[in-house]
N, C-alpha and C positions, 0 to 999 in steps of 0.2 A: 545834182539835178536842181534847176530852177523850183522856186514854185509855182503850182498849177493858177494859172490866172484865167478866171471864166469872161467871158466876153456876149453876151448876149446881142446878135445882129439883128440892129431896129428893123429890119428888112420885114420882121416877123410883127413887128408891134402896130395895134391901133395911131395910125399915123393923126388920126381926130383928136387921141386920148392922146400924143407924144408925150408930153410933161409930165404927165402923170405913169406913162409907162417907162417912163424913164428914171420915175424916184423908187417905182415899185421894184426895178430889179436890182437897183441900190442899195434899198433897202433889205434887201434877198442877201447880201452879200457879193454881188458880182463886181470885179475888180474893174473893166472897163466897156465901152461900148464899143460895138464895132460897126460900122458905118458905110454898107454898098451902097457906090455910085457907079452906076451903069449908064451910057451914053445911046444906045439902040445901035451901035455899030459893030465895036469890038464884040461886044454882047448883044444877043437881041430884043434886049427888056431893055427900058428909061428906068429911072428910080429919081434919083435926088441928087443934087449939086448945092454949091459954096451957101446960097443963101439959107438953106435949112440948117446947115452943120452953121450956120451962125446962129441961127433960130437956136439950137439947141446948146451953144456954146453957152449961150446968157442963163440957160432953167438948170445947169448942172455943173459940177467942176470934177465930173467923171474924164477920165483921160478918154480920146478919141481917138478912134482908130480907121481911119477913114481907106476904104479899098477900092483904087482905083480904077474899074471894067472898065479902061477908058482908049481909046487909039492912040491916042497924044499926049500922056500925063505931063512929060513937059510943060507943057501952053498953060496947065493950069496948078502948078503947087504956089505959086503967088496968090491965090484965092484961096487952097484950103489955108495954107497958112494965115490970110487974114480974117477967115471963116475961125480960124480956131484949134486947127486941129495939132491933135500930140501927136500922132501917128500918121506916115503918108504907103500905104503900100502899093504897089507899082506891080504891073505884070512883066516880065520879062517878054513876053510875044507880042509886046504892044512896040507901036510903029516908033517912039522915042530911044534914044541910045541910052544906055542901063544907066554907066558911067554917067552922064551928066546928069540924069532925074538925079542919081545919088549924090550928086553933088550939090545939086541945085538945094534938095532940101537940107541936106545938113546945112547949106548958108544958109535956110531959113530959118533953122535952131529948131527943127524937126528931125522924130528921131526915124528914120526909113528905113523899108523893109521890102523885098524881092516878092513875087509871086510867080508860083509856075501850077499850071494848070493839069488835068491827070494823065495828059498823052505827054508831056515834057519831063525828060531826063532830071533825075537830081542832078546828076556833074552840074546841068547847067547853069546851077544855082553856086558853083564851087568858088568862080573866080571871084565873088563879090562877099564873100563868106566877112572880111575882117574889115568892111566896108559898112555891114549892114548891122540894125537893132534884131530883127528876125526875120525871117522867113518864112513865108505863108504856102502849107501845101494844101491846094486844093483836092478834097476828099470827093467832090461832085463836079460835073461840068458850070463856070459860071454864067452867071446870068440869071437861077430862076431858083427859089426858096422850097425848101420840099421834098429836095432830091436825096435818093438811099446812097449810103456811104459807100466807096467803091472800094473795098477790102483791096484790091492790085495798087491800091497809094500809100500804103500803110508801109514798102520793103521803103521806097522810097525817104517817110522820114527820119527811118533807119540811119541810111546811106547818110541823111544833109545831121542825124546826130554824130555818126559816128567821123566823118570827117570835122566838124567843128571841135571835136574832140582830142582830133590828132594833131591842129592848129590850133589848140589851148584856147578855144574863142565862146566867152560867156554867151552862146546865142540861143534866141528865143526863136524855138520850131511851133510854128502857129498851123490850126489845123482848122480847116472850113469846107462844111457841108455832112449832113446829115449824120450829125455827132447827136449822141443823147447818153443814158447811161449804161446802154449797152456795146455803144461803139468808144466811148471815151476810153475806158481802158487799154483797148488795142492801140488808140493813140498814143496816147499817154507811156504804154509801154515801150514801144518804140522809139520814145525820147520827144513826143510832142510837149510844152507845156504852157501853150497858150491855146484855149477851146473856143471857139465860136458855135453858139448852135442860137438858133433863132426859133424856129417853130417850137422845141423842145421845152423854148424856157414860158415862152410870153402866150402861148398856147396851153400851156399846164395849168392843174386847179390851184395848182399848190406850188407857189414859183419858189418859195425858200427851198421847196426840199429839190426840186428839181435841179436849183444851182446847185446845192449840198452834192447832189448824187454825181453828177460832175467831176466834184474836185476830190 
């Protein structure tokens, strides 16, 4: 098993205070950020696009994990990539063809990763298994910061460990949406080991211990 790497999603943080929320959960110990970009279409919330993840490229050298809510990823991983980013995850139900996002970013010496939402099959994540950096299961519907974890997504990254398994493939099962320290472990158990939680971390009195209780 990987190790647990916590991911704090700025989605949750004082976007006034950025910089500063950004070295606090650093300082916490959290391995990387994680970075909703929502367009109002795919999803029904706006957030942020290329020019903040550059904003934030310059105040940190935390690795970035930028997630796509987007219809089109295609049209724009030439942006995140000159925005900064280490990470480009992609939904699978978005209007782009899987194969070429996946190709497109590893030409851009980004490391990619799949997203399937809570109504979508793990199989479907199967064909792109020794293709990708990890796979991202969403535990809430995306689009909106807050939501309770939806336990029926948990057989699921069962299903995307144990096939990575049987295809010998070091993959990183990423888990987002209303994770804290009582649903961590059910993730975690099932073979997740990358955590996103937002509200849980940057929301807390006490963000050290909250990343602690996490990992």
């Amino acid at each position: 098993m990987n190790k647990i790497l916590i991911a704090p999603s700025i989605l949750a943080a004082d976007y006034a205070s950025l910089k500063s929320e950004i070295e606090k959960v650093k300082n916490a110990g959290a391995d990387m950020l994680h970075v909703d970009v929502m367009d109002g279409h795919f999803v029904p919330n706006i957030s942020i696009g290329p020019p903040v993840v550059a904003s934030i490229r310059k105040c940190t050298d935390m690795f970035l994990d930028c997630h796509l809510m987007i219809s089109e990823p295609l049209k724009y991983i030439d942006a995140f990539k000159k925005a900064g980013a280490d990470m480009i995850s992609f939904h699978l139900e978005s209007d782009s063809d899987p194969d070429e996002v996946i190709e497109k970013i590893i030409q851009c010496g980004i490391k990619p990763a799949v997203v399937i939402k809570p109504q979508t099959a793990a199989s479907a994540v199967f064909p792109y298994l020794k293709k990708v950096f990890a796979v991202l299961v969403m535990t809430v519907e995306p689009g909106f910061g807050g939501q309770s974890f939806m336990t029926d997504t948990v057989k699921k990254i069962k299903e995307i460990r144990d096939e990575a398994e049987r295809l010998s493939i070091p993959l990183h099962i990423e888990v987002d949406g209303g994770i804290d320290k009582n649903t961590a472990p059910v993730a975690k158990e099932a073979g997740a080991d990358m955590l996103v939680a937002g509200s849980y971390i940057f929301n807390s009195d006490d963000v050290v211990s909250a990343v602690a209780s996490l990992r």
